[in-house]
C-alpha positions as CSV (number, residue, x, y, z in Angstrom):
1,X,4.7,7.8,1.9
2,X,7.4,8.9,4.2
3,X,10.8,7.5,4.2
4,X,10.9,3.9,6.8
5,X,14.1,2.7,8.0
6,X,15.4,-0.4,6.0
7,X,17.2,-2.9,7.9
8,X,20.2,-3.5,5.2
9,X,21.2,-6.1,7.3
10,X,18.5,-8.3,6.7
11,X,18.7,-8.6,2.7
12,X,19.5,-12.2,1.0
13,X,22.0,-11.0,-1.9
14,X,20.9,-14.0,-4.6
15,X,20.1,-16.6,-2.3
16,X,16.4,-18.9,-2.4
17,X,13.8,-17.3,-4.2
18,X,15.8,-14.5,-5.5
19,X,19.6,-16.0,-5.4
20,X,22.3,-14.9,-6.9
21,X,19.9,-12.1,-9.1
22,X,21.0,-8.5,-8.4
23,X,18.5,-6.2,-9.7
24,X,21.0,-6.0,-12.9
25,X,21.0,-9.8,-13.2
26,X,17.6,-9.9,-13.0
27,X,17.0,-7.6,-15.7
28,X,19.5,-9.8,-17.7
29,X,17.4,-13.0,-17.1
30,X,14.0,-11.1,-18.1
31,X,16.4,-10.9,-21.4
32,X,17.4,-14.5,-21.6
33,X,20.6,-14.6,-20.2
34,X,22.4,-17.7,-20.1
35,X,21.1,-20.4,-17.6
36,X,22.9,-19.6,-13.9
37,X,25.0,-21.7,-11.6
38,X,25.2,-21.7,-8.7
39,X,28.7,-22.3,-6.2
40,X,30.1,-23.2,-2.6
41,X,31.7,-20.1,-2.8
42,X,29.2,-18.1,-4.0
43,X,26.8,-19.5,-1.0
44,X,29.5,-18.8,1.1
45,X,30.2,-15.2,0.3
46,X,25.9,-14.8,1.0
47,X,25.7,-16.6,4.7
48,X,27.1,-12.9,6.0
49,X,24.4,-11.2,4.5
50,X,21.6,-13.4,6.2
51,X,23.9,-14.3,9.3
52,X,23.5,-18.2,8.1
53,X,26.9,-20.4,8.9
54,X,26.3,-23.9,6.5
55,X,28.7,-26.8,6.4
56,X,30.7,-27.7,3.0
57,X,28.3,-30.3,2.9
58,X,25.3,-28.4,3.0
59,X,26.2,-25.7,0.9
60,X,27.0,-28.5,-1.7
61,X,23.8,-29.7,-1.0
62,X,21.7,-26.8,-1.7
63,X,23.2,-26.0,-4.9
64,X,20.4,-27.4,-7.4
65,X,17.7,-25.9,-5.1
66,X,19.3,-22.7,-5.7
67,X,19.8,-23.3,-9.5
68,X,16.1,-23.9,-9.5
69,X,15.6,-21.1,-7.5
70,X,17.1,-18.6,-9.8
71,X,15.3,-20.4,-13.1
72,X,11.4,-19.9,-11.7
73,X,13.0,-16.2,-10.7
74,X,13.7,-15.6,-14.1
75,X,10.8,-17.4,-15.6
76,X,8.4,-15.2,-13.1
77,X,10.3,-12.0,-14.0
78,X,9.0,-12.2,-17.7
79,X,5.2,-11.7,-16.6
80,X,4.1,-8.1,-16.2
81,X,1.0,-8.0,-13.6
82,X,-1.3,-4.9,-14.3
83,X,-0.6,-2.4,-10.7
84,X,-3.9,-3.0,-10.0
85,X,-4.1,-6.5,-9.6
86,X,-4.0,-7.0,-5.4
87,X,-2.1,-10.4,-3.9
88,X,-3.9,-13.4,-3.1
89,X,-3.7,-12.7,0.7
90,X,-5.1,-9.2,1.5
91,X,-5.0,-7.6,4.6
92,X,-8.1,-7.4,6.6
93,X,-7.5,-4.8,9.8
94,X,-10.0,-7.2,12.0
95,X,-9.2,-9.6,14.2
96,X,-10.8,-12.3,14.9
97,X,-14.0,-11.6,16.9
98,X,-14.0,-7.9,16.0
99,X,-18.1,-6.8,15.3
100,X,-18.7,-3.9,13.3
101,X,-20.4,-1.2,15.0
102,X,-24.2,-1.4,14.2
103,X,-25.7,0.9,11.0
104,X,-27.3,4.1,12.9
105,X,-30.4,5.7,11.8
106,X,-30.9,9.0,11.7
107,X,-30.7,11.7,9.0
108,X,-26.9,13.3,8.9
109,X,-26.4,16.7,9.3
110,X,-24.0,19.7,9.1
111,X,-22.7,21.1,12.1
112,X,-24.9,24.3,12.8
113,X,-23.9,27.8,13.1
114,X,-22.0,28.6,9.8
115,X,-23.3,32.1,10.2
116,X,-24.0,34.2,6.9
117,X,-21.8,33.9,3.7
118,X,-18.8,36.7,3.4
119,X,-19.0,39.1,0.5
120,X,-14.9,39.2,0.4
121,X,-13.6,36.0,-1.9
122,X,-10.7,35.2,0.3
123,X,-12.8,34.5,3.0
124,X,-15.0,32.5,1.2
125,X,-12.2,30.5,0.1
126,X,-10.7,29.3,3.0
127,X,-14.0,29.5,4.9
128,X,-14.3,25.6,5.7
129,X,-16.2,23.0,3.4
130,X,-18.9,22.5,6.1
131,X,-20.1,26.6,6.3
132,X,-19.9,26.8,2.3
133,X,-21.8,23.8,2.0
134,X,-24.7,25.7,4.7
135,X,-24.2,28.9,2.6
136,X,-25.0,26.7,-0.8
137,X,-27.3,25.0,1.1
138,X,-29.3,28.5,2.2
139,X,-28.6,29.6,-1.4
140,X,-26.4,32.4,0.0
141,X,-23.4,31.2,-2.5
142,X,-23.3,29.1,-5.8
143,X,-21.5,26.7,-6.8
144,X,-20.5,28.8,-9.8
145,X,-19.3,31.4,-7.5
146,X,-17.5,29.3,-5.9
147,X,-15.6,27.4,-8.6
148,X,-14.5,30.6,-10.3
149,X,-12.9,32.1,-7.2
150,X,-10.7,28.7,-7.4
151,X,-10.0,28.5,-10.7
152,X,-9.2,32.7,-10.2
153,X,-6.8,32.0,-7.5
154,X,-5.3,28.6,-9.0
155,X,-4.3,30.9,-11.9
156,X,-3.0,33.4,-9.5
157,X,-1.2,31.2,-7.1
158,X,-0.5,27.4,-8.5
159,X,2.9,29.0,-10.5
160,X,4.8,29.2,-7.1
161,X,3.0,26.6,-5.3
162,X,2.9,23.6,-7.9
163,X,-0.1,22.1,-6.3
164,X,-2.1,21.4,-9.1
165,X,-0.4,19.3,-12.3
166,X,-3.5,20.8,-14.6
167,X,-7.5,21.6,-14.4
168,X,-10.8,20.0,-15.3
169,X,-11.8,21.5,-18.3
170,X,-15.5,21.2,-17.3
171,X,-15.6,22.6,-13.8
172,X,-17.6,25.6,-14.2
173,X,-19.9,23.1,-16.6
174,X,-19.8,20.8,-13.6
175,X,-20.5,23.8,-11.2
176,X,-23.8,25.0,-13.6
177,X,-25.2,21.6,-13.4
178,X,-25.0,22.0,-9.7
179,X,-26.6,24.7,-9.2
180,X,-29.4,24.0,-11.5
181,X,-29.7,20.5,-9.9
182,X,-29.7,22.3,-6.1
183,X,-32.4,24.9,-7.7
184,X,-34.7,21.8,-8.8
185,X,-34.6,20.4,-5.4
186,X,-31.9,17.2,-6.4
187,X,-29.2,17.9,-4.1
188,X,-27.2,14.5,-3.4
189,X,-25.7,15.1,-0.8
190,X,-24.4,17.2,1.8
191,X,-21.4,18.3,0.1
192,X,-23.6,19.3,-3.5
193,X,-21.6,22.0,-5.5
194,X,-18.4,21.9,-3.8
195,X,-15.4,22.5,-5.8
196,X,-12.3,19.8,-4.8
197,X,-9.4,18.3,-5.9
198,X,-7.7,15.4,-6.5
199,X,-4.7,13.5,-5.9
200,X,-3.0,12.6,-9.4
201,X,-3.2,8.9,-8.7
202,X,-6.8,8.6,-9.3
203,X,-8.4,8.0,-12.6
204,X,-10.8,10.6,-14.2
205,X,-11.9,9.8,-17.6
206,X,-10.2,11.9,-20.4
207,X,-8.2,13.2,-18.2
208,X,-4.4,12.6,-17.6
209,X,-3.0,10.5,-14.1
210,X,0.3,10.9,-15.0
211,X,1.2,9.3,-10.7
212,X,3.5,12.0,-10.7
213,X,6.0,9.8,-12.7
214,X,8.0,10.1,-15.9
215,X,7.2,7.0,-17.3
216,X,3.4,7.5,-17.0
217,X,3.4,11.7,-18.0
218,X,1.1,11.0,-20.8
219,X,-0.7,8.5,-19.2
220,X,-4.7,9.0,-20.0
221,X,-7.9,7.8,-18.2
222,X,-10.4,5.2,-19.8
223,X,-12.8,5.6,-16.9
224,X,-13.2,7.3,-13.4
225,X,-12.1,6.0,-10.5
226,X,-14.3,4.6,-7.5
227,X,-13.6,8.1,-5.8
228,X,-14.4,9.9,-9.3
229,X,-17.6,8.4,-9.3
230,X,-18.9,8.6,-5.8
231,X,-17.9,12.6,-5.4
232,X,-19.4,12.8,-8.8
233,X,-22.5,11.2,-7.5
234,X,-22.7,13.5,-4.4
235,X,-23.1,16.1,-6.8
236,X,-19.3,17.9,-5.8
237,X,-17.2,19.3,-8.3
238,X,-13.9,18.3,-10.3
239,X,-11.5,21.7,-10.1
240,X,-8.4,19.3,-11.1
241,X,-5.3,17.4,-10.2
242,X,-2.7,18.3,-7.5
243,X,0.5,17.3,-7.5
244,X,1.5,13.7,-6.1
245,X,5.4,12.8,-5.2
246,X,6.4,10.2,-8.0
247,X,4.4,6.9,-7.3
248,X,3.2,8.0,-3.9
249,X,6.3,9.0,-2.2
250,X,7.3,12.7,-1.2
251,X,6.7,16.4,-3.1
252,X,8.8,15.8,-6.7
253,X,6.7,15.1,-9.6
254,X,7.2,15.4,-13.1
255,X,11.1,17.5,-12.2
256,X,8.7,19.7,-9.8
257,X,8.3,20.4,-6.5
258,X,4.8,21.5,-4.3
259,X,5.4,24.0,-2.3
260,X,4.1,24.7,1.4
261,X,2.0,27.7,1.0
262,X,3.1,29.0,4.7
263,X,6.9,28.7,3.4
264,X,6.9,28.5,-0.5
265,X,10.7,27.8,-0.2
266,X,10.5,24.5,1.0
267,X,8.7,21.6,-0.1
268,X,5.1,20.5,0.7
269,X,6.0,17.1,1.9
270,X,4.0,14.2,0.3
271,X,3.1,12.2,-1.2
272,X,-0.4,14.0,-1.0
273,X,1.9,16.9,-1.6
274,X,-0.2,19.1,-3.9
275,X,-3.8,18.2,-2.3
276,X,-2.2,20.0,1.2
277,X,-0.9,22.4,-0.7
278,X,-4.1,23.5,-2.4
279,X,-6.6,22.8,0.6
280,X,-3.9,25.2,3.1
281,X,-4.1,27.8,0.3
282,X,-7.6,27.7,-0.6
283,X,-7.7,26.6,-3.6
284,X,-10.2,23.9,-3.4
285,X,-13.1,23.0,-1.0
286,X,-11.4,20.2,0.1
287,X,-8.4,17.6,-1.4
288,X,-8.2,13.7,-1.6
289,X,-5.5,12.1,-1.1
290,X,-3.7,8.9,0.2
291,X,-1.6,7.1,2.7
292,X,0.4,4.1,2.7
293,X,2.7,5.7,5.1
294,X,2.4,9.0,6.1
295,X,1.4,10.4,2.7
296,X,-2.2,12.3,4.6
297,X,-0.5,12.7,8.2
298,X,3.3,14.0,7.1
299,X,1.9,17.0,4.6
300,X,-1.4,17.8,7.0
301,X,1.9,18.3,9.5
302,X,3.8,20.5,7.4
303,X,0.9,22.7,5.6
304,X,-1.4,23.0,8.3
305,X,-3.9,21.2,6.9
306,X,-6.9,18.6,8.7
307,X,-5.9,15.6,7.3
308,X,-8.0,12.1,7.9
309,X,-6.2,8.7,7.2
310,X,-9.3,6.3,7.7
311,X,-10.0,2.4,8.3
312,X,-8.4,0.6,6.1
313,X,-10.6,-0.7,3.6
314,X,-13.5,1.5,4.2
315,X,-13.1,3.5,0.8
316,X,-12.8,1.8,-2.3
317,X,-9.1,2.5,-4.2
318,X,-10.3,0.9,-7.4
319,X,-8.9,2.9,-10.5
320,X,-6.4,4.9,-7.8
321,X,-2.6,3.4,-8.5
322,X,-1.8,1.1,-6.2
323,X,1.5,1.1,-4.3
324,X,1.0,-1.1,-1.5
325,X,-2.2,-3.5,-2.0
326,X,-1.9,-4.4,2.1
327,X,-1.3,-0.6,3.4
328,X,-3.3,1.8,0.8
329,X,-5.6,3.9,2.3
330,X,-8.0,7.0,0.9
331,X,-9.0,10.2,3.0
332,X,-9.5,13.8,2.7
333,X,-7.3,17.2,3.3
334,X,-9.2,19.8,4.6
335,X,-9.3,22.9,6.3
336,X,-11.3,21.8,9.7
337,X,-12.3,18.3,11.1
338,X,-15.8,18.1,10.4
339,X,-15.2,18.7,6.6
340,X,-13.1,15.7,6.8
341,X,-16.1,12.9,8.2
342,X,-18.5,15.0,5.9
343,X,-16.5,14.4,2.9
344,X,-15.6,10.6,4.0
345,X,-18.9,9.8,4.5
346,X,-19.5,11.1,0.6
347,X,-16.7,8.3,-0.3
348,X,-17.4,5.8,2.1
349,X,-18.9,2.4,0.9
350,X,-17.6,-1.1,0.0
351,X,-16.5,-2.5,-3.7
352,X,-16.1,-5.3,-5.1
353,X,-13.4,-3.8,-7.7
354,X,-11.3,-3.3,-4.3
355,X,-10.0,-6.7,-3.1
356,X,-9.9,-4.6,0.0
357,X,-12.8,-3.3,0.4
358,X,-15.1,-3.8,3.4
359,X,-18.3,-2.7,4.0
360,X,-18.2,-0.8,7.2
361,X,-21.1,1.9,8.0
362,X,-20.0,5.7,8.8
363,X,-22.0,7.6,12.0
364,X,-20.9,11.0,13.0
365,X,-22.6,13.7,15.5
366,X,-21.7,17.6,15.1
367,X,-23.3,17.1,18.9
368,X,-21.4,14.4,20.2
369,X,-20.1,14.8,23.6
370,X,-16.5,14.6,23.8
371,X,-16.7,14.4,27.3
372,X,-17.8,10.3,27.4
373,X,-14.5,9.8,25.5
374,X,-11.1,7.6,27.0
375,X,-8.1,9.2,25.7
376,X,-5.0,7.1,26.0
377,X,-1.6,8.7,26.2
378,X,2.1,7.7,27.1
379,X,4.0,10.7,29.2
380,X,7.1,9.1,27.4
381,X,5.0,10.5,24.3
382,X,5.0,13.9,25.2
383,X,8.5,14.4,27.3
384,X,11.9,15.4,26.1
385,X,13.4,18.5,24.1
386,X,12.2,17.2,20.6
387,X,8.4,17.1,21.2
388,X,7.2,20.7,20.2
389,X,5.1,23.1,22.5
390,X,2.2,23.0,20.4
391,X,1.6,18.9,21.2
392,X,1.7,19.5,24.5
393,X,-1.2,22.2,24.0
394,X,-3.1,19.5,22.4
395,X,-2.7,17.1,24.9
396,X,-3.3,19.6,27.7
397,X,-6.3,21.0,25.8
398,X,-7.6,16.9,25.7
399,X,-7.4,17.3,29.4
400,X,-9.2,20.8,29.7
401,X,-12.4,18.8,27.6
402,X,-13.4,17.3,30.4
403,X,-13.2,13.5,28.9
404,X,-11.5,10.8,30.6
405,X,-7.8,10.9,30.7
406,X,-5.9,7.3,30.8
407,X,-2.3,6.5,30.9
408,X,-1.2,3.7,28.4
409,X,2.0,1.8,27.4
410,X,2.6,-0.2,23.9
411,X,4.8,-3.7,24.6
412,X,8.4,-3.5,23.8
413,X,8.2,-5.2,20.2
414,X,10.5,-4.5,17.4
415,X,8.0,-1.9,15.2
416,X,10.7,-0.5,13.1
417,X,11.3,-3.4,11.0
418,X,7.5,-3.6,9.7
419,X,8.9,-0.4,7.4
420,X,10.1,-3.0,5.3
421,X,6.7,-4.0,4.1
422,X,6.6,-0.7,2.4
423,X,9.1,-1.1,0.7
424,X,8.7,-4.7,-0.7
425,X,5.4,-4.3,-1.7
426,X,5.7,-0.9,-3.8
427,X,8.8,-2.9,-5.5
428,X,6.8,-5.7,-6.6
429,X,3.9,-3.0,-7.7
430,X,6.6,-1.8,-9.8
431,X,8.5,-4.6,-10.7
432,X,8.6,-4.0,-14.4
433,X,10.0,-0.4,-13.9
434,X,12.9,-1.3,-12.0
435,X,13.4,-4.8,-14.4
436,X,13.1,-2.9,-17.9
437,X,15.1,0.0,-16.4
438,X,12.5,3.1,-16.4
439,X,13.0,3.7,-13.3
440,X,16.1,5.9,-14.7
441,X,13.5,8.3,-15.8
442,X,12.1,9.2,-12.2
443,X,13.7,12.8,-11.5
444,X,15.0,11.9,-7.8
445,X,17.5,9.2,-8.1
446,X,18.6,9.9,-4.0
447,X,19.2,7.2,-2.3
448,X,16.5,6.9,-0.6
449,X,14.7,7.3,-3.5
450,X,12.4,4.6,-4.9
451,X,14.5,4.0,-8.1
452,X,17.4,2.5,-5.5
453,X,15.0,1.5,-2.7
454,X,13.2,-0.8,-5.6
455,X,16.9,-2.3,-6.6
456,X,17.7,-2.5,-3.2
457,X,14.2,-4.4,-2.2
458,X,14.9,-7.1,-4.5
459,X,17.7,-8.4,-1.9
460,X,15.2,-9.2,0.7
461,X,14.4,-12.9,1.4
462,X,11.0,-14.4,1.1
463,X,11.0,-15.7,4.9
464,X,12.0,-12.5,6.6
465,X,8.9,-10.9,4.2
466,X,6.8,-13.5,6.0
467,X,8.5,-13.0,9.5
468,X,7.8,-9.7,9.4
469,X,4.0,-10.1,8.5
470,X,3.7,-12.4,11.7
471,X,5.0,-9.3,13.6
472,X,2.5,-7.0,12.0
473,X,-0.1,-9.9,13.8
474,X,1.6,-9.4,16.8
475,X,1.4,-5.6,16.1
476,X,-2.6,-5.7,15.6
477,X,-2.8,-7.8,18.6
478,X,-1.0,-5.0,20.7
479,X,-2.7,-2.4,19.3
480,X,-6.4,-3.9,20.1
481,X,-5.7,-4.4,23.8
482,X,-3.7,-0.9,24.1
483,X,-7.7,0.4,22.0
484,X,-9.7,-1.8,24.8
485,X,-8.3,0.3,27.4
486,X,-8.9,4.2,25.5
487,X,-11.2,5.0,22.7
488,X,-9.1,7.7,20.8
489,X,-5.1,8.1,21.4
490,X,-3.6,11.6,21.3
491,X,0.0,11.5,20.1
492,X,2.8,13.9,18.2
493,X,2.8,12.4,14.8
494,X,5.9,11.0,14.6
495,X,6.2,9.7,18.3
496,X,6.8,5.8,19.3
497,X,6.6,4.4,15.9
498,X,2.6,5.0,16.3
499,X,2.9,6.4,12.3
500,X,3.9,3.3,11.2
501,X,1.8,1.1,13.5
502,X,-1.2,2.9,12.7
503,X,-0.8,2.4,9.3
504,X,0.4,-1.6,9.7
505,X,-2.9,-2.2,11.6
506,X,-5.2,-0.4,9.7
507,X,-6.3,2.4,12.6
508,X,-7.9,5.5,11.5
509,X,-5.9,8.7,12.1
510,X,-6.8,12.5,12.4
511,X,-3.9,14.8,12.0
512,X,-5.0,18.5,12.9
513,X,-3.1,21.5,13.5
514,X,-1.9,22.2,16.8
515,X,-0.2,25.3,16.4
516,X,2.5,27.4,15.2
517,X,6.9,26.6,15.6
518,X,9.6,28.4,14.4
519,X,11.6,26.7,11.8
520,X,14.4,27.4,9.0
521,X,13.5,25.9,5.4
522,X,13.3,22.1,5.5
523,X,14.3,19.1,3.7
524,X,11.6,16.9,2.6
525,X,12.6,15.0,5.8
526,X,12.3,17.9,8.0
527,X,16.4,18.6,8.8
528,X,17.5,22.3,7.3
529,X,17.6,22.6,3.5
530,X,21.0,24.9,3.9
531,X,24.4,24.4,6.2
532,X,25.1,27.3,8.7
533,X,22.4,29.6,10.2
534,X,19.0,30.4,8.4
535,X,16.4,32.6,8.9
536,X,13.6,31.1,11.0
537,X,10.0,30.9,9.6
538,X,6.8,30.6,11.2
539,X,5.1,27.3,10.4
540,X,1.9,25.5,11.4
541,X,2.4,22.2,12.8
542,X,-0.1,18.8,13.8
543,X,-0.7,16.9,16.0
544,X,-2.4,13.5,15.8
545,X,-5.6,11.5,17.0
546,X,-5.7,7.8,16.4
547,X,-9.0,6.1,17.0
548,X,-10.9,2.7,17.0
549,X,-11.1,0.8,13.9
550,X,-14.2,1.8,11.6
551,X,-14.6,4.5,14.4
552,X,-13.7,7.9,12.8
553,X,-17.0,10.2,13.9
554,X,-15.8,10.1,17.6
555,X,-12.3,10.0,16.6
556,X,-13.4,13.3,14.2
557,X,-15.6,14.7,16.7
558,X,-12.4,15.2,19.6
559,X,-10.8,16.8,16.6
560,X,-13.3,19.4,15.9
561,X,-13.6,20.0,19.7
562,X,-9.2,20.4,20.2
563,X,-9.6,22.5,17.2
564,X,-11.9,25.1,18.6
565,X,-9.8,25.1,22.0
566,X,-6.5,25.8,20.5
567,X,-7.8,28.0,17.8
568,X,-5.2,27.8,15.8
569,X,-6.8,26.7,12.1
570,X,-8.0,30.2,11.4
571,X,-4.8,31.5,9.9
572,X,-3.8,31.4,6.5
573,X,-0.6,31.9,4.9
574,X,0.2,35.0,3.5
575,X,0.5,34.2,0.2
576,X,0.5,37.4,-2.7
């Protein structure tokens, strides 16, 4: 995730169901401190921070309701939930009287033309996943081919980059077994003998998922993930684990920091930090990684990578950590957009180990005609100083395709404050970090670092958590008539709150590289790393599509087709 806004403004400091308990205090009462009790003053002192003005007589009143408040606070705080375990009331993206789109028939297919295989293993690569799974496919490569040249470069490469935290012991195993199966005519699936890797949140048995965390560094799987299992079962193979900012949020893990292969001196962003990494220096196939806000979009933006944020719910997150049960999402970092739906439509499926899941069916067409598409846009989106040249070459590029160009406006709500969801939900994931004080072990302690962000949560009230899910409703509502009118939106990533909207209703994203800007080494949030002048550095940039729910093989198919106007995702960085 990226950093959202947090209304400070808005925190209850010890009042209902958390009164009077400071993230200190509450510690203290997980240790059976002495029973609390409550005062007028002490009510009095709180009204400023939830802008309540109560009588002498009402504060007097409340008193025992608080008392009571504080004692099931205290009681609760003793009980240590597993992560996984999701809230009674999931999210569900659909509305109701949405209809799922109809299962279509038809065999799937790669996109046609790969042309023949390159001799030269740089080319091969960062060739995209769809042309090495044609040259597998034609048995002009192997998957043991293949695999080595990763592992070769990982070796070469990973010490400056940090995208990978360590390596599947078995891949070139893994890779034989591929290649034997391909030769005996058991290819499972499209993607068969492709090398990837994996975000360090998701389980893979015997193998370390350390979340990028301290507390969890020797942390070992029993089993594989949902993800694990279906890639697995497609046949693709296990090169490692990249790098994930600690517990999903930006590019430190473990003291280190993934680099951005087209700028090595600056961070990767995150929190799929080392999955962008590795896919924009080809060092994998293709990456998985996850949102809960921004975590696919903000490192696709900075490394150049095709990243796909999907439906909510449509792939399973069972055995992946969970940081926010109502905002989670799994997709894929890749090098072009079609490897993106082939590999979502390998990891695609509903289960019942997900209380999210939903079973939603995937169509995609490499011949789809762009040209029946509605693209919705806001001229607001696209004006002023800040939005970057290459956006506005996407956009006019969407208008060069020959689809339908329409002009639409989102209502005048208060977005913003949805961010705080984010953060209350990954504080109650890790309650017990903050409550038993581990969270002192996490190497960024900034302030707007979880460690404080957790303390800080803990000040919010349980109505305002409740307001602001109503306004997420009223969000969803907005975003389904602003989708009735377009079928795909094309946006700057960051522009009109439509990161954070996207994510609250559940909308499938494509971020894609647009082109190419000129910009000094960054802070994680994208302001200069170093005061005074600084050499400027040519970096690739995205731009975002945002389509229909459980509607990613149009919203993938505009991609491919803006990707091959701009013609941009050919260059690599020049790494040594």
């Amino acid at each position: 995730m990226t950093r959202s806004s947090i209304d400070r403004r808005a925190f209850l400091g010890a009042l209902a169901a958390g009164a009077g308990a400071t993230a200190a205090t509450a510690t203290a009462c997980a240790q059976e401190s002495p029973p609390f009790k409550a005062d007028a003053d002490l009510i009095a002192r709180c009204e400023g921070l939830i802008g309540g003005n109560f009588t002498p007589e009402e504060r007097a009143q409340m008193l025992a309701s608080v008392d009571e408040g504080v004692a099931s606070l205290r009681a609760l705080a003793k009980t240590r939930f597993d992560n996984a375990l999701a809230p009674a009331d999931m999210f569900d993206p659909r509305l109701p009287g949405f209809a799922l789109p109809a299962p279509r028939r038809g065999k799937k297919s790669l996109p046609e033309g790969a042309g023949p295989a390159p001799t030269n293993a740089d080319d091969l690569a960062f060739a995209p996943a769809w042309r090495q799974a044609a040259w597998l496919r034609q048995g002009q490569l192997t998957s043991r081919a293949l695999t080595q040249i990763y592992l070769d470069r990982i070796a070469a490469l990973n010490p400056k980059l940090n995208a990978y935290v360590g390596l599947a012991p078995d891949a070139l195993a893994a890779a034989d077994r591929a290649d034997a199966e391909r030769r005996a005519g058991r290819a499972h699936s499209l993607l068969h003998g492709l090398p990837y890797a994996l975000k360090d949140l998701f389980d893979a048995k015997g193998l370390k998922t350390t979340w990028g965390a301290e507390p969890y560094a020797d942390r070992i799987a029993a089993a594989d993930s949902a993800v694990v299992a279906k890639l697995q079962a497609a046949g693709c193979v296990l090169l490692g684990k990249t790098g994930v900012g600690a517990l999903a949020y930006g590019d430190i893990w473990l003291g280190k920091t993934t680099r951005n292969p087209f700028n090595p001196d600056e961070g990767s962003s995150g929190s799929s930090a080392g999955s962008a990494s590795a896919a924009a220096a080809g060092l994998c196939s293709f990456a998985i990684g996850t949102e809960t806000l921004g975590s696919i979009v903000s490192p696709s933006h900075r490394c150049g990578t095709t990243g796909l944020r999907p439906t909510f719910g449509r792939v399973s997150r069972a055995g992946a950590m969970a940081l926010c049960w109502s905002l989670d999402k799994v997709g894929p970092l890749c090098r072009s957009a079609w490897d993106t739906i082939l590999v979502l439509d390998a990891i695609n499926g509903a289960d019942l180990a997900d209380a999210g899941s939903i079973d939603a069916p995937l169509a995609f067409d490499p011949k789809f005609d762009v040209r029946s598409l509605k693209i919705g846009y806001d001229p607001a989106w696209f004006a002023g100083d800040n939005v970057a040249a290459p956006d506005r070459a996407a956009l006019a590029a969407a208008k060069a395709l020959g689809a339908s160009l329409v002009e639409v406006k989102l209502p005048d709500l208060p977005f913003g404050q949805l961010g705080d969801i984010v953060v209350i939900e990954a504080a109650a994931a890790f309650e017990g970090l903050t409550l038993d004080n581990l969270d002192d072990q996490l190497t960024w302690q900034a302030d707007q670092a979880w460690p404080n962000l957790f303390r800080a949560a803990r000040f919010q009230t349980a109505i305002a958590h409740v307001q602001r899910s109503r306004l997420r409703r009223q969000t969803m509502q907005a975003m389904d008539a602003l989708m009735a009118k377009a079928d795909v939106l094309i946006h700057p990533n960051f522009a009109a709150n439509l990161l954070l909207i996207g994510n609250m209703t559940g909308h499938p994203t494509l971020a894609f590289r647009s082109g190419f800007i000129e910009r000094p080494t960054r802070t994680l949030f994208g302001a200069p790393a170093n005061p005074g002048p600084q050499p400027m550095r040519r970096v690739p940039m995205a731009t975002s599509l945002t389509g229909r729910l459980f509607d990613e093989g149009r919203l993938v198919a505009l991609g491919a087709a803006l990707e091959a106007a701009l013609d941009v995702a050919k260059e690599r960085p020049s790494l040594i």
